[in-house]
N, C-alpha and C positions, 0 to 999 in steps of 0.2 A: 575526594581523591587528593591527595597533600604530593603524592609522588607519583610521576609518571612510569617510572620506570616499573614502579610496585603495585599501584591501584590500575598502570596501565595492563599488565598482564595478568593481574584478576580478572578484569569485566572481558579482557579478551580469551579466557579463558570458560569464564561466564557463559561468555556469548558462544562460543565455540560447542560446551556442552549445551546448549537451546538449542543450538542447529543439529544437532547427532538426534535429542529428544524430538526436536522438531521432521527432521528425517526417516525416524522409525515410526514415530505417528503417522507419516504418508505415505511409506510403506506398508506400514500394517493395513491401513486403510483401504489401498488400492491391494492388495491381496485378498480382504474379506469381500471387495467390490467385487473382485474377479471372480472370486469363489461364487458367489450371489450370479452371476452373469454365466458361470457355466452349466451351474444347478440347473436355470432356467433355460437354457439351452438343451440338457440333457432330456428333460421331463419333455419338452416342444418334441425331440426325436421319437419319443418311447409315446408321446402321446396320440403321436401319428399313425404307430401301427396297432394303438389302441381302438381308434378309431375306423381304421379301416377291416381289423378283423371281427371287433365288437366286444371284443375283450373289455377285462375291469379295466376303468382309469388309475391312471399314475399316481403316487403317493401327492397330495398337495391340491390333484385334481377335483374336481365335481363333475359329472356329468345331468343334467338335465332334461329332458323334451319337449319343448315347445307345448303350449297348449295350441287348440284347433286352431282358434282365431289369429293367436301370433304368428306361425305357422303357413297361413293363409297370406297374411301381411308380406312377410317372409318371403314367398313365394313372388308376390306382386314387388319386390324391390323396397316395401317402404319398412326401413328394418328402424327408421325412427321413429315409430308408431308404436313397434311394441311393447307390451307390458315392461318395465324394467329398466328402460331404455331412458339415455340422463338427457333432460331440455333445458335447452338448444343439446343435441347432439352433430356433432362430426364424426364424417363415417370414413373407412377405409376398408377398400376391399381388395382381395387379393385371392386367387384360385390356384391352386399345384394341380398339376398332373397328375394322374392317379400312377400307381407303383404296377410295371406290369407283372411284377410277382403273382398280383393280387388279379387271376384270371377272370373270376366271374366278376368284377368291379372294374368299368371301364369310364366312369364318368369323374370328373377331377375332384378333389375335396375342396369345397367353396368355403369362405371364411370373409364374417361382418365384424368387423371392430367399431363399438360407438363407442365416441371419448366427448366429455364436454371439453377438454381442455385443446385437444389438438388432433390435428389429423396425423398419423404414422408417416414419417417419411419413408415408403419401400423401400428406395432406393437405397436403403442403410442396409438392407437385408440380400446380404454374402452370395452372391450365383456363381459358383465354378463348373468346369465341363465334370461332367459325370457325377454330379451331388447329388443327390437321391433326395425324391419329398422330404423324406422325416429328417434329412439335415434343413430343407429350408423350412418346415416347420418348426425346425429347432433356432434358427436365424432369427423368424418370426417373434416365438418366445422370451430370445434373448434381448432384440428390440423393445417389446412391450417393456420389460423389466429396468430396460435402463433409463426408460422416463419413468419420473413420479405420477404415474394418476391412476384411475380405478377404470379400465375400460370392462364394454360388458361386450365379450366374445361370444358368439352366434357361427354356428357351423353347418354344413350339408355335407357329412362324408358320402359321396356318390350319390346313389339309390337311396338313401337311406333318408329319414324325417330330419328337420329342421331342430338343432340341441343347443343349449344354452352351457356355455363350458368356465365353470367358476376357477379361477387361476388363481385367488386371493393371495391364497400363500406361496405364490411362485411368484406373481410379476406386480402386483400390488403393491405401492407404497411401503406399507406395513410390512411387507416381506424383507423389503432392503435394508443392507446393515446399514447402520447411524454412520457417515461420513463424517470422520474429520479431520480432512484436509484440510478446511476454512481454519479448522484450530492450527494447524502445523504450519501453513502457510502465517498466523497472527505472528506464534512464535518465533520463524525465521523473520519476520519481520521486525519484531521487537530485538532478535540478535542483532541486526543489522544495523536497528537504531542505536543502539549501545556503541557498536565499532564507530557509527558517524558522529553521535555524540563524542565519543573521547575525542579523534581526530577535530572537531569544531571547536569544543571547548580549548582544548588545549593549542592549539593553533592561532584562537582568538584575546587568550591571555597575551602570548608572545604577539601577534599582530597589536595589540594597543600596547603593550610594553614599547615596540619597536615605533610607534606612532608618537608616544608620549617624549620620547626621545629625538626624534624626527621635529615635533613644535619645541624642544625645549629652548633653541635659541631663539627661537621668535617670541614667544610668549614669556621669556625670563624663568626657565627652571626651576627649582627647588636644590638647594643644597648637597641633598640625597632623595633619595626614591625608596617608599614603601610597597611590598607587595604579600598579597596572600594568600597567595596563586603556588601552581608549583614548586615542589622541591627546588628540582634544577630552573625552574626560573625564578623561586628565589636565591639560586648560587649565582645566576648570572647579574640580577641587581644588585647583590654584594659587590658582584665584581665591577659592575661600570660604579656604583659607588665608590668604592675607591679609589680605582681611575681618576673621575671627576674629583675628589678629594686631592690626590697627588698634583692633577694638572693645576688645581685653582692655588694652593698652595706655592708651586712654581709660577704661577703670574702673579703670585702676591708680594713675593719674593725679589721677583725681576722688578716689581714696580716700586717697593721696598728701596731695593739697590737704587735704580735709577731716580726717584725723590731724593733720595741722600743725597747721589752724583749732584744732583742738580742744584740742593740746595748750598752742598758744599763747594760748589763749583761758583753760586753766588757771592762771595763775601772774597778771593780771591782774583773772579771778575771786576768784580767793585772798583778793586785797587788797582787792578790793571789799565780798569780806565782811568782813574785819577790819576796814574801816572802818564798813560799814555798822553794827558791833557796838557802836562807839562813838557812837551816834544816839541821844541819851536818848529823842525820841519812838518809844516801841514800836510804833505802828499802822505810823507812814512806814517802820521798820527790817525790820517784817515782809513788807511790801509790795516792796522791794525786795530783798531775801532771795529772797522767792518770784520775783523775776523776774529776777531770777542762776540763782538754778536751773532754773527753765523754759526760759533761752538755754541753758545747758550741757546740756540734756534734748533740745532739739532738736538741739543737732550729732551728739551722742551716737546719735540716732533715726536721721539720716540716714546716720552713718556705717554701722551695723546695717545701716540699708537697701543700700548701695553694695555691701556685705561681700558679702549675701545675693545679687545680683545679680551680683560676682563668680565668685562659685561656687569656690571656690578649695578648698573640704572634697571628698573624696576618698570613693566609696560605696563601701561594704560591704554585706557578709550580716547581718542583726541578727536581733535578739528584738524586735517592735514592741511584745507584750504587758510584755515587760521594760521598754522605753522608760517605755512610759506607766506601768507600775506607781511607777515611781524617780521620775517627774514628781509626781504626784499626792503618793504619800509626802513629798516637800520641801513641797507645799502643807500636805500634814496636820499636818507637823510644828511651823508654825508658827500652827496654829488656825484655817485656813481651810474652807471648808465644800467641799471638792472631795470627789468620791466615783469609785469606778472600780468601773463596773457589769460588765467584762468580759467576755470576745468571748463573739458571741452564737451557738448553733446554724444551722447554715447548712440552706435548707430547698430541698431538690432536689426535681425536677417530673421524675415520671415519663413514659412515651411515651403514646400513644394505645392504649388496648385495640380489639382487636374485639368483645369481649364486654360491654365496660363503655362508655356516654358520657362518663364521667368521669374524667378522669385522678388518677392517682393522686400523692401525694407522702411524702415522705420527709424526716428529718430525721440528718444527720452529726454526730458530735459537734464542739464545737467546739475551735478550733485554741490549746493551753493558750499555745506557743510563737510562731505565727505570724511566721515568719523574713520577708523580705522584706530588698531590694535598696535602701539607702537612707544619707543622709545622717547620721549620728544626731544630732549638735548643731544643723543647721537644722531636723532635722525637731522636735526638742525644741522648739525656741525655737519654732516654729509654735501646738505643743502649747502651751507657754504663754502664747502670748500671743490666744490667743483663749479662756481659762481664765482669765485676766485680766480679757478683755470682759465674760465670762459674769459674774465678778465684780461689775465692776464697773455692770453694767446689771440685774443679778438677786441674787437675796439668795445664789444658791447654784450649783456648777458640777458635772454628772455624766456622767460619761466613759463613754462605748461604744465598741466596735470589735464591726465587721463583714468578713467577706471569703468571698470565693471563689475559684475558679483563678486567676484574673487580675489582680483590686484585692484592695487591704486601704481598709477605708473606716472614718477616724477621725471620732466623734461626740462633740463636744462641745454640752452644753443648758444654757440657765440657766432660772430661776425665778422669772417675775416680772416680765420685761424688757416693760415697754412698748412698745420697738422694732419697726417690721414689716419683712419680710422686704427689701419693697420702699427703705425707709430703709437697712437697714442693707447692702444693697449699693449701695448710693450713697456708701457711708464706703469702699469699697474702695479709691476715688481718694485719689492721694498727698496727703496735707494734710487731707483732708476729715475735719472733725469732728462730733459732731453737734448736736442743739438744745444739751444740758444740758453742755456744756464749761465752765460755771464751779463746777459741784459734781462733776464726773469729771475727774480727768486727763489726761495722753497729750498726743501732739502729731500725730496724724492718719497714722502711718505702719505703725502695729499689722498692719492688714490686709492693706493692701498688702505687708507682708513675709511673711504666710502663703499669699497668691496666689501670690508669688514662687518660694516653697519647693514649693508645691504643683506648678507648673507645670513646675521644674526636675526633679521624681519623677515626671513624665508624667502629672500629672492635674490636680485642680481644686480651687478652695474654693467650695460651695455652702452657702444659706440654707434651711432651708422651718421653716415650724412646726410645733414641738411638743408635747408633751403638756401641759407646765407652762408653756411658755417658747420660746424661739428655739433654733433648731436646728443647729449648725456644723454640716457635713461636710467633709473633705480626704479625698480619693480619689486614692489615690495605686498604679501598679504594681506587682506584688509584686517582679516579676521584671526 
């Protein structure tokens, strides 16, 4: 099916015609059942006053006489003894009233059913006020006929000898039409599979189309997207394909511009400084120094940013405990107060006892290596630049990782930072600096480029506090 709109209304169309064929085959069927179920019903009435006047039997019927001996048996109750009679037999008995039409006959018409298969439930057999025997001999009839088996019927109309009454072609197996509803019921069933089929298939293209979209900034994308699936869903990856075309395009462009800016902004800077060098006033020379450097910090910032938004680095399998070890160590090596307190025991919650209210828990060693599916240079530069913050707002920066199946969750704290949680994600926004910008550095895009990174690894950057201090998290996928 290449198009939904067109193979979808065939098969449901399909399916539609299965269910009308499948409908009138269980109709028809349950018409020729009923047909079958009246017949036998009718001959049970007409059989009755066959019986009772001694008339010929009904078209279908046999009548029979006992021999002496059977007869005899008969008489004494043991009616699975006679000649005929299926072993193991189960028996059902049942007596009508005699017809008081029927003057000189006042004793009831007795009636043996032996079946190997089953005893008759009476109780199926229709009693309303004023129903005459040969209706419930017709009840009777219609009962035998609507199980499958071959019972062997035995009768006493009144007075009269013990007969053996052959039904074959009324209520007999053989007699019943071929049932098929098991077929009609397949068929609405395989209509049925059809409509859930399209609905799953077609549902489950778009769900992984929408999934493969969903990992593509985590796992680094593909340029464009192929698909072979639907019509209309392949108009829809035409169209995010081009989308993604226009927008990479426009940050190629913006980054484009802004390398130029920067580089041209170099060789201009240059001079600015060598002149600024020749300023016998030191206070004015410094002043303008520092704000040479501050314009080349911001393009430099923004370019960073553009980059990280790009996404242009390629994921791998890494070491995250390795990442941050290498990080920290450049910090240490140059005298700074970073510490790496290393990934922490992960603590599992066991199930529900029935013996205990209390659940129990458990702790895994933890993960020395912690591989994980990730960027490593944007995730670095994440890792530093909120080890920077910590710095820069706390006397001191201490590195944790945590994880489980799923995330790997990097902790950065500092010590000391007056900052609350509620400020400091308010700096998240591009540019946004905070009160003490003229005793700290930066130019307001720090955060915003570890949101960035974060979001691209399919997680987040979160605040809360600490024990000493403010609390980073980057929550990031393992996988």
């Amino acid at each position: 099916m290449r198009s939904l709109r067109v193979g979808g209304v065939a098969l449901v169309l399909v399916a539609f015609l299965l269910g009308l064929v499948a409908s009138a085959i269980w109709s028809g069927s349950n018409a020729r059942w009923s047909a079958h179920l009246d017949h036998a019903r009718f001959t049970g009435a007409v059989l009755y006053d066959s019986l009772r006047s001694g008339g010929g039997s009904p078209p279908g019927v046999e009548f029979t006489i006992l021999s002496a001996k059977d007869r005899e048996l008969a008489e004494q109750g043991q009616f699975e003894t006679i000649s005929g009679a299926p072993r193991p037999a189960l028996l059902t008995n049942l007596s009508i009233r005699a017809d008081q039409s029927f003057e000189s006959v006042t004793s009831p018409l007795t009636l043996a059913i032996l079946s190997a298969d089953l005893r008759y439930p009476l109780a199926g057999v229709s009693v309303r006020p004023g129903q005459t025997p040969a209706e419930t001999l017709g009840a009777l009839t219609e009962l035998l006929a609507s199980y499958c088996s071959e019972p062997v019927v035995i009768a006493k109309p009144g007075d009269k000898p013990w007969i053996r009454i052959d039904g074959s072609d009324v209520w007999n197996c053989s007699a019943a039409p071929t049932d098929y509803r098991l077929l009609a019921a397949g068929l609405a069933l395989v209509a049925v599979g059809m409509l859930v089929t399209i609905v799953m298939n077609s549902s489950a293209q778009f769900l992984d189309f929408a999934q493969t979209l969903l990992d593509r900034n985590r796992i680094g994308g593909p340029a464009s997207y192929e698909t072979d699936g639907l019509e209309e869903l392949r108009g829809i990856v035409s169209a995010v394909n081009s989308y993604i075309a226009v927008e990479r395009d426009r940050l190629a462009q913006r980054v484009a511009v802004l390398s130029g800016v920067s580089h041209d902004l170099g060789t201009p800077a240059t001079r600015l400084k060598l002149r600024t060098a020749l300023i016998p006033d030191e206070e004015l020379r410094t002043k303008l120094e520092t704000d040479i450097d501050a314009m080349i910090g911001i393009i430099e910032s923004v370019l960073t940013y553009t980059q990280a938004e790009l996404d242009a680095e390629a994921s791998r399998r890494i070491s995250l405990t390795s990442l941050i070890e290498s990080i920290v160590a450049d910090y240490q090596d140059v005298g700074s107060p970073v510490e790496f307190q290393g990934a922490e025991q992960v603590t599992v919650h066991g199930g529900q006892s029935l013996f205990m209210s209390r659940r129990g828990t458990g702790l895994l060693p933890a993960d020395d290596k912690m591989i994980v599916t990730a960027r490593p240079v944007a995730l670095g530069r994440a890792v530093s630049n909120l080890i920077d913050n910590a710095l820069k707002y706390g006397r001191r920066a201490k590195i944790g990782l945590e994880s489980d199946a799923d995330n790997a969750v990097i902790t950065v704290e500092d010590e000391g930072a007056s900052i609350t949680v509620q400020d400091i994600e308010e700096l998240m926004a591009p540019f946004k600096r905070g009160s003490n910008t003229k005793m700290i550095g930066g130019h307001g895009l720090g955060l915003t480029i570890v949101s960035t990174i974060a979001n691209m690894h399919g997680g987040t950057l979160t605040f809360e506090p600490g024990a000493n201090g403010l609390l980073a998290k980057i929550t990031i996928q393992r996988y």
